[in-house]
C-alpha positions as CSV (number, residue, x, y, z in Angstrom):
1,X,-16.6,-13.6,-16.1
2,X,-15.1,-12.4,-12.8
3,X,-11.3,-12.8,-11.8
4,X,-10.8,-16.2,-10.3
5,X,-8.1,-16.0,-7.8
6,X,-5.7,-18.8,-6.0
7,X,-3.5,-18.0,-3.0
8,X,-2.9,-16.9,0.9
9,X,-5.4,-15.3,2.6
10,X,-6.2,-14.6,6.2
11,X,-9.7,-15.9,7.7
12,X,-11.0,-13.7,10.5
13,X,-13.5,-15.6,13.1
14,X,-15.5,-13.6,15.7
15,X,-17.9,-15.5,18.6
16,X,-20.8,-13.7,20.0
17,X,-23.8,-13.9,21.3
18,X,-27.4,-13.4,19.1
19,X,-28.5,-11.4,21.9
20,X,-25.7,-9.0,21.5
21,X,-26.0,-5.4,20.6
22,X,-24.0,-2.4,19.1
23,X,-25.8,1.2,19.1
24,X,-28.6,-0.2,19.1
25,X,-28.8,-3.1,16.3
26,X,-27.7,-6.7,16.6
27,X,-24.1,-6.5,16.9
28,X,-23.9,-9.4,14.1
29,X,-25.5,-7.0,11.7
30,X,-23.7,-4.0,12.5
31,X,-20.4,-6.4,11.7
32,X,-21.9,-6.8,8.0
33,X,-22.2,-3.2,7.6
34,X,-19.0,-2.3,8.8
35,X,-17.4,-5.0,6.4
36,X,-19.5,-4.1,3.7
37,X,-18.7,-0.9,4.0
38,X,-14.9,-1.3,4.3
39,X,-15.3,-3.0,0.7
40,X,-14.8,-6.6,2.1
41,X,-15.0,-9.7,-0.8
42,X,-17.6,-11.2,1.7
43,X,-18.5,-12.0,5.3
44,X,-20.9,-15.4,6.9
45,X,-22.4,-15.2,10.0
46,X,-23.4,-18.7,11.4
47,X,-26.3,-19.8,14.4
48,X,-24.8,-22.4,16.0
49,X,-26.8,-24.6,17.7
50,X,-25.7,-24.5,21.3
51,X,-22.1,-23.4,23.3
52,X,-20.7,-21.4,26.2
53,X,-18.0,-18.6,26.3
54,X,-15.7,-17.2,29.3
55,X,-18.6,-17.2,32.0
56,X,-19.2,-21.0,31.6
57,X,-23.0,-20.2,30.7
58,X,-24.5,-23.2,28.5
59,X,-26.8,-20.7,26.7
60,X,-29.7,-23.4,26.2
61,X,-32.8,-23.6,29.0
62,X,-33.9,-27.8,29.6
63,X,-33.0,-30.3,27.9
64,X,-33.0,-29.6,24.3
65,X,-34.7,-26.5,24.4
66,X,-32.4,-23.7,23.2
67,X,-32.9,-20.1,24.1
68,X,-32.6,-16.8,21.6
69,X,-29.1,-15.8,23.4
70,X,-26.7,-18.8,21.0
71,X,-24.0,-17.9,20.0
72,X,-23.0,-16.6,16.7
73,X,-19.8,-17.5,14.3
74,X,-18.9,-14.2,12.0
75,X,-16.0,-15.3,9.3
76,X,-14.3,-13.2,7.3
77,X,-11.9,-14.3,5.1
78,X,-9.9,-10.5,3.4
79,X,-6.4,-9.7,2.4
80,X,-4.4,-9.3,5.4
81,X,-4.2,-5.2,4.6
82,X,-8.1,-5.0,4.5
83,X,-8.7,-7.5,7.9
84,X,-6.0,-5.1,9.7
85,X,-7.9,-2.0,8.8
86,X,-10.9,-3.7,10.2
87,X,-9.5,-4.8,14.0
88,X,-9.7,-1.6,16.2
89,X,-13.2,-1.2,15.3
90,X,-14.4,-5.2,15.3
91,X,-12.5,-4.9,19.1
92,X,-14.3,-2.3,20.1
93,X,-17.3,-4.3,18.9
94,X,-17.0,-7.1,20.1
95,X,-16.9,-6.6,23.7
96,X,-17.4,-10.5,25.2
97,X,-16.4,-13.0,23.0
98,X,-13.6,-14.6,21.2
99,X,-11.7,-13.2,18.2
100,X,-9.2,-15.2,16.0
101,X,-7.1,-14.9,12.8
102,X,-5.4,-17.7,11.1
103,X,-3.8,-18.1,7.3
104,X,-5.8,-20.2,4.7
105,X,-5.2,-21.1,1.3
106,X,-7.9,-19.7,-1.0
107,X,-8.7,-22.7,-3.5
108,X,-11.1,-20.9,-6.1
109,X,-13.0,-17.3,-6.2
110,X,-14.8,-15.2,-8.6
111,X,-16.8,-12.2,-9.2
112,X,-20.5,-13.1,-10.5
113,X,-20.1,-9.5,-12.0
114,X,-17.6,-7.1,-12.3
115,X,-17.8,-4.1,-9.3
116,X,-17.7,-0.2,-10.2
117,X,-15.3,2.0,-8.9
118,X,-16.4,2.5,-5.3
119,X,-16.9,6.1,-5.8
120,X,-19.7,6.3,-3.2
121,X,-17.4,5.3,-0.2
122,X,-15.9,8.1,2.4
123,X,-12.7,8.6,3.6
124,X,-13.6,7.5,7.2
125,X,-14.9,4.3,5.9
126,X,-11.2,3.4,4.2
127,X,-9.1,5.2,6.3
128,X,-6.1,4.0,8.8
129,X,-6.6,4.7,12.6
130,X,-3.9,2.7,14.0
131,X,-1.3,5.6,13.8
132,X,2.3,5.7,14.8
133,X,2.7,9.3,16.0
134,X,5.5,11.2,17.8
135,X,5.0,14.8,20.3
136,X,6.9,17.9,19.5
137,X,9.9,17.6,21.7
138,X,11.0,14.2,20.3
139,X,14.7,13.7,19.4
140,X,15.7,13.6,15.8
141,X,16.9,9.9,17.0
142,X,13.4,8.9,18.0
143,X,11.4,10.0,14.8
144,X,14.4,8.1,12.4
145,X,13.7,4.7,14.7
146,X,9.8,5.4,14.4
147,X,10.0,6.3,10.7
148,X,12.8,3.9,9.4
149,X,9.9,1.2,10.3
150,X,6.7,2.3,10.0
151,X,4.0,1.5,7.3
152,X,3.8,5.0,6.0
153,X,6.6,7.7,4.6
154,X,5.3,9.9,6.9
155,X,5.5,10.5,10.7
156,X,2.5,12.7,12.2
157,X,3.7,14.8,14.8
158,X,0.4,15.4,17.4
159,X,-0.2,17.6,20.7
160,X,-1.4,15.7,24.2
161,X,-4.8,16.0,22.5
162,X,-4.2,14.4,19.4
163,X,-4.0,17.7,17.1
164,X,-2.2,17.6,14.1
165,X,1.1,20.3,14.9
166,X,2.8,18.9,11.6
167,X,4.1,16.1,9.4
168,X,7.9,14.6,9.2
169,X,8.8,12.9,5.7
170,X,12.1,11.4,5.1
171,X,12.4,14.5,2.7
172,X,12.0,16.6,5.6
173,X,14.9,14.5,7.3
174,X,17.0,15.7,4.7
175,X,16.5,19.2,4.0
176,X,17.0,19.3,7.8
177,X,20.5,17.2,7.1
178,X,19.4,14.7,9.8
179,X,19.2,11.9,7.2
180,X,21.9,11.6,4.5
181,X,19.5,9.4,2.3
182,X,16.2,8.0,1.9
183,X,15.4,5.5,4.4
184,X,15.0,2.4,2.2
185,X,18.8,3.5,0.9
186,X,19.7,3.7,4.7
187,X,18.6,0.5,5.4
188,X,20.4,-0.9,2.9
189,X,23.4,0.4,3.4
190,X,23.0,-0.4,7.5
191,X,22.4,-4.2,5.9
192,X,25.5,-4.2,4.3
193,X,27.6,-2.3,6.6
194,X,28.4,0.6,4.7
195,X,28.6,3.5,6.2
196,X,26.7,6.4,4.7
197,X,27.4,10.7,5.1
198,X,27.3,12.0,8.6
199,X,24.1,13.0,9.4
200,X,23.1,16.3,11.6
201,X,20.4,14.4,14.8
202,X,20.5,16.9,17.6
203,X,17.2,18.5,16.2
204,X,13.5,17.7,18.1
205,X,10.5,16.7,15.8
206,X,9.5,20.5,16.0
207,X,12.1,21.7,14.6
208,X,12.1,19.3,11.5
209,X,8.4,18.7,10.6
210,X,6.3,20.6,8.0
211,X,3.5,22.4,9.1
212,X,1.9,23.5,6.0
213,X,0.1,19.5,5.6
214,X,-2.2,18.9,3.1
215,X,-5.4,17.4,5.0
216,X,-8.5,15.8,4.3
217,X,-12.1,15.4,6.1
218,X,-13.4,11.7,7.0
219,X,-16.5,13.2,5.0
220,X,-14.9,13.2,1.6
221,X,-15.2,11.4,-1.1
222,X,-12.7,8.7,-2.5
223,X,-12.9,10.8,-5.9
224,X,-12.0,13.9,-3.7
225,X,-9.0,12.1,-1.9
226,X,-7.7,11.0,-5.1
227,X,-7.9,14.3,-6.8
228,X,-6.4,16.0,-3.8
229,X,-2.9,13.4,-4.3
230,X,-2.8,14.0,-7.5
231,X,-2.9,17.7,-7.6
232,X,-0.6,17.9,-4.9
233,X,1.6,15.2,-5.1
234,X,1.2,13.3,-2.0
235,X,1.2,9.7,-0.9
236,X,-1.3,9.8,1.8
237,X,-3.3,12.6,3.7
238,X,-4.0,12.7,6.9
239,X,-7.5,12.7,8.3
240,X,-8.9,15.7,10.7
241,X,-12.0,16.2,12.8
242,X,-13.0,19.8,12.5
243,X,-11.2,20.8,15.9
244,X,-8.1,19.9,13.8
245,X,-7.6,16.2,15.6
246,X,-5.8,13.8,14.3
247,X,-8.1,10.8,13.2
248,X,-6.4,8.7,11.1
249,X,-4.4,7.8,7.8
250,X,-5.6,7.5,3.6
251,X,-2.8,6.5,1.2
252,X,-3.1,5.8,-2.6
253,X,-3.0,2.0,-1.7
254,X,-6.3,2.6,1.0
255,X,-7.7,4.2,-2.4
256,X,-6.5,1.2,-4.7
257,X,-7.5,-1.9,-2.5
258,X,-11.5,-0.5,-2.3
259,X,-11.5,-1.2,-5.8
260,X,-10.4,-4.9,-5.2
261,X,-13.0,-7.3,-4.1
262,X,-10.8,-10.6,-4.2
263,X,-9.9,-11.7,-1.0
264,X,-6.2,-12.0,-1.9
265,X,-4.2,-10.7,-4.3
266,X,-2.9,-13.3,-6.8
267,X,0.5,-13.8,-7.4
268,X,-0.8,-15.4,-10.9
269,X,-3.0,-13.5,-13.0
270,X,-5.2,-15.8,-14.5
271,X,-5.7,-14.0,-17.6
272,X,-1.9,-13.2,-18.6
273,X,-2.7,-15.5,-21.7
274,X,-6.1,-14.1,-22.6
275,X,-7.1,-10.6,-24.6
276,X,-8.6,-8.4,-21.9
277,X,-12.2,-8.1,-22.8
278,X,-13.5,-4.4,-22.0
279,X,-17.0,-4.3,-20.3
280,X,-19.5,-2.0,-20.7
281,X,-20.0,0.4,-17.5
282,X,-17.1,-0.9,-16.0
283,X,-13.4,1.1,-16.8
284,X,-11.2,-1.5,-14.4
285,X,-12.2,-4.3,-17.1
286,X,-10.5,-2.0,-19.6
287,X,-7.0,-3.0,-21.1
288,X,-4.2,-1.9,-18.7
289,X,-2.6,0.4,-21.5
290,X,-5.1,2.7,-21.5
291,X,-3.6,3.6,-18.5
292,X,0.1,3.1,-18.7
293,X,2.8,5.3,-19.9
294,X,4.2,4.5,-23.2
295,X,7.7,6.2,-22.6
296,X,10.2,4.2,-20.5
297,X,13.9,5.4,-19.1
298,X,15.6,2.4,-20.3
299,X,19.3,1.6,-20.3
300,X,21.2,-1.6,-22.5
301,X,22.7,-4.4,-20.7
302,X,25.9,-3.3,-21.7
303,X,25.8,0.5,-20.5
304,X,28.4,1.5,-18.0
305,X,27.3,2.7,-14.1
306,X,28.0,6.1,-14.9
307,X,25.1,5.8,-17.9
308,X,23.0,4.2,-15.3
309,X,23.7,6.4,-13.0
310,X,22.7,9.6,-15.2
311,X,19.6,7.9,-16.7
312,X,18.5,7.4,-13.2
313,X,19.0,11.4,-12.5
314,X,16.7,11.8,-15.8
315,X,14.2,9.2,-14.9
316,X,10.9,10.2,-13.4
317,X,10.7,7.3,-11.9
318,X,13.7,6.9,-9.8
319,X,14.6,4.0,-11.9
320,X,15.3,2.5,-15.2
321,X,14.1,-0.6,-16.6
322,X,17.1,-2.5,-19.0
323,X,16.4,-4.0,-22.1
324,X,19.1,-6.1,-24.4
325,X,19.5,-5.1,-28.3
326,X,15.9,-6.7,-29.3
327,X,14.7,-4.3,-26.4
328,X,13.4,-7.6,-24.6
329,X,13.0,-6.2,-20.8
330,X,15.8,-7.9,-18.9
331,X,15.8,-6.3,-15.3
332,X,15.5,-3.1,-13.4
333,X,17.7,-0.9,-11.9
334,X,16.9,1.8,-8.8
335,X,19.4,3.2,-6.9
336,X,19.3,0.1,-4.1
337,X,20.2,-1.9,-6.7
338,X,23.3,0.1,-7.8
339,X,24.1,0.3,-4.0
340,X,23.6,-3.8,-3.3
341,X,25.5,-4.8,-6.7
342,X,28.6,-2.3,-6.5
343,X,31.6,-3.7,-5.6
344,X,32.3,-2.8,-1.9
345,X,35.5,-0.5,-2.6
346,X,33.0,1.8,-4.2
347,X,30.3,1.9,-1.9
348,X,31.0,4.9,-0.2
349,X,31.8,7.0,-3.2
350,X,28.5,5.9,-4.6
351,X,26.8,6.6,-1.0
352,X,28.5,10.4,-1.1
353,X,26.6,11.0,-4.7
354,X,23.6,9.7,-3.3
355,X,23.1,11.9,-1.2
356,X,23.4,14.9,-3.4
357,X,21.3,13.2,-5.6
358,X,18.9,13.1,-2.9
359,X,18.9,16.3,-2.2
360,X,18.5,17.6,-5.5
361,X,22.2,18.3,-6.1
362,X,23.0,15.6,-8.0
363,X,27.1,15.7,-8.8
364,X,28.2,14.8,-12.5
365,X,28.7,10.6,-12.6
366,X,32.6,11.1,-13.6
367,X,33.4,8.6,-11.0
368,X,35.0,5.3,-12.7
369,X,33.0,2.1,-11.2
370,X,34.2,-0.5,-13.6
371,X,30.7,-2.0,-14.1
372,X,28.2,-2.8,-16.8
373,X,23.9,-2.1,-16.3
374,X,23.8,-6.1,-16.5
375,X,25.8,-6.6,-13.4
376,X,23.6,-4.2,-11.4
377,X,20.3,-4.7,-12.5
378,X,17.6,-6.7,-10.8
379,X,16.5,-9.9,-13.0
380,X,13.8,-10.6,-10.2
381,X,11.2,-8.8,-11.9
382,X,7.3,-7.9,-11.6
383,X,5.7,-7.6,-14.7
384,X,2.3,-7.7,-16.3
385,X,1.2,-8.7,-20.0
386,X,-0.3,-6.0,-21.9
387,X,-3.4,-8.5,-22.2
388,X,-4.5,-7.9,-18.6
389,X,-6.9,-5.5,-17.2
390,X,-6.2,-2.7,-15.0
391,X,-8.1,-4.4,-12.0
392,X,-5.9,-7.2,-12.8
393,X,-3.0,-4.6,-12.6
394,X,-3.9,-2.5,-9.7
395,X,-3.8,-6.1,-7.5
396,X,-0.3,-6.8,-8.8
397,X,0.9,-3.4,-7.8
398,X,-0.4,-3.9,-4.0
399,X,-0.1,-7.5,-3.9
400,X,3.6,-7.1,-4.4
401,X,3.7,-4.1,-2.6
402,X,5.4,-2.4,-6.1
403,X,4.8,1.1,-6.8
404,X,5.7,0.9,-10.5
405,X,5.4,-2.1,-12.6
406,X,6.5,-2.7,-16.3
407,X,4.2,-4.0,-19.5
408,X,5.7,-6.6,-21.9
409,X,3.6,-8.1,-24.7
410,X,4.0,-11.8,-25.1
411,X,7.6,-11.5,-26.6
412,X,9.0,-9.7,-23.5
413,X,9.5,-5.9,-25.4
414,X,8.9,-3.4,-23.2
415,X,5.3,-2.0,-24.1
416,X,5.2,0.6,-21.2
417,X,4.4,0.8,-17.4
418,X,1.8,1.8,-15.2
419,X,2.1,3.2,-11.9
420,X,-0.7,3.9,-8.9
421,X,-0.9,7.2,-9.6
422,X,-2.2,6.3,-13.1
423,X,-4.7,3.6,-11.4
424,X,-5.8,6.9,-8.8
425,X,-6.5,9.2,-11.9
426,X,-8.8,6.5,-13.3
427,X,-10.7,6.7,-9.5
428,X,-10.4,10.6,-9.8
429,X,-11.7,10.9,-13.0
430,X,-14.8,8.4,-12.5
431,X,-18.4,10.0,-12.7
432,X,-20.5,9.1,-9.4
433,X,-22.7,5.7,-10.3
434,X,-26.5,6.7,-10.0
């Protein structure tokens, strides 16, 4: 039985023409390859019967005798991450016709059988190409407003001819001392008007960016790609031609939604209640705790900030997860959190060890806040029962857009967490299907 989803989705509709061509192929067909090939949970194309488009032709010939040249109705309906990835190439495509997007509400779907890990898929079929980039010479100023918003951690830096020169991070922001802090901790301390370290910006991107960038080839393998983040540590590679261009993007989540057929993620795992039933052949039907980790930085309600604060300088994670004296999981703490639920007076001080947290200097937590772990923590949470799978678990982690999510059995205790990097070393370590 396949997962059987409920939620928001976005429907893609394309108008052509039958007659219409792409390299050489009806362009309607060369659509279904390039969504079946990007992994999409499905695509109709439909012959309607008669119509006209922008010219005002009626494409019929007398009265009720139609010619070959009707037009065509392509839908797709994707998550909204998998449809963008798709639109530079579809406009390219679709050179006369009409193209629209529109939310719908997905009522019911399900898998007739559960999919492999796409192991046979390249890197150019998954990859980004819409790519925010910056040249050499710009300001420090520029690449913090082009980072601060953009989808990935990184900023390319690229010549006139699109060749990759080098790579700015937000770590690279700081070694450089043009950032104080991270940029999600900037933000929020921009949101709440506190005012974080001076920072150093009279640098140009060339004198900030790394040039020693781990790379990939569109030619590579997903297996390849995720062995390559794993070894070295990295979020997302970029993507070179062999004359060193620039030619797009891959990320763990790029990775992680090819193994996701669903057209949405659900923010309601159907099976929460139900064992996960393992199925032959197919390791994402496999109980999520074969891939979690079993040890957790945790921290008791009652702890005071300076615990929290050195449990977070021990935790791998950047965070903690608190639990009360039953070890029931209560709420989460990251450093935003801290920064958010601090009383104001204190804001700064906690801003000044921040940033020698953040740049791997991290000064003892002697500092007298006055505040309990349960006063700071995040109560929202995002968990997953131990009974799910870890497809069901990798579409919770991009659907919510988390990169670490806790396990509780069906009593709340804190059972473990998983992580995408544990998800991408399933994908690394998968044989090739035959």
């Amino acid at each position: 039985m396949g997962l059987l989803s409920q939620g928001k989705a976005q429907e893609l509709t394309l108008y052509c023409g039958e007659s219409d061509q792409w390299h050489g192929e009806p362009l309607s067909v060369a659509i279904i390859n390039l969504a079946r090939a990007q992994g999409c949970s499905g695509i109709t194309v439909s012959r309607a019967i008669a119509g006209y488009g922008a010219t005002g032709r009626l494409h019929h010939s007398g009265t009720w005798q139609f010619s070959s040249d009707v037009p065509l109705i392509i839908q797709i309906i994707d998550q909204p991450e998998r449809i963008r990835r798709l639109l530079p190439q579809l406009q390219e495509m679709l050179q006369g016709g009409l193209m629209t997007l529109h939310e719908v509400e997905v009522l019911a779907y399900s898998h007739a059988t559960p999919h492999s890990i796409p192991t046979h898929l390249t890197v150019q079929q998954i990859m980004e190409t819409a790519l925010t980039t910056a040249p050499p010479t710009a300001s420090a100023q520029e690449v913090i407003q082009l980072l601060l918003p953009a989808r990935f951690r990184v900023l390319p830096i690229v010549d006139e001819q699109q060749h990759l020169l080098g790579i700015i991070s937000t770590g690279d922001l700081i070694r450089t001392n043009v950032l104080p802090v991270r940029r999600s901790a900037l933000r929020t301390a921009q949101e709440l008007d506190a005012s974080p370290p001076t920072s150093r910006q009279t640098l140009q991107a060339q004198d900030i960016m790394n040039r020693q960038v781990q790379t990939i080839t569109p030619t590579s393998s997903l297996k390849a790609a995720a062995q390559q983040m794993l070894t070295t540590g990295r979020r997302q590679l970029p993507v070179l031609a062999e004359d060193g261009r620039l030619l797009g993007m891959i990320t763990r989540s790029d990775i992680l939604l090819a193994t996701v057929t669903s057209p949405l993620m659900s923010e309601t795992i159907q099976s929460e209640q139900q064992p996960a039933q393992p199925i032959s052949g197919s390791p994402l039907e496999s109980s999520v705790m074969a891939i979690a980790a079993t040890t957790c930085p945790t921290v008791f309600t009652g702890d005071s900030t300076g615990a929290v604060i050195d449990a977070l300088v021990r935790s791998p994670l950047r965070r903690v997860f608190v639990v009360d004296e039953q070890r029931h999981l209560v709420g989460i703490i990251a450093d935003i959190d801290v920064l958010t639920q601090i009383h104001a007076e204190s804001r700064s001080r906690f801003l000044r060890w921040l940033a020698s947290w953040t740049r791997g200097r991290p000064e003892p937590a002697t500092q007298k806040f006055g505040q309990r772990a349960d006063t700071l923590m995040n109560s929202s949470l995002v968990t997953i029962p131990e009974t799910a799978t870890i497809r069901e678990a990798i579409e919770r982690l991009l659907h919510t857009h988390h990169t670490v999510i806790p396990v509780i059995d069906a009593d709340r205790h804190l059972k473990g967490y998983v992580e995408r990097s544990h998800a991408l070393r399933l994908i690394a370590e998968e044989e090739p299907s035959t």
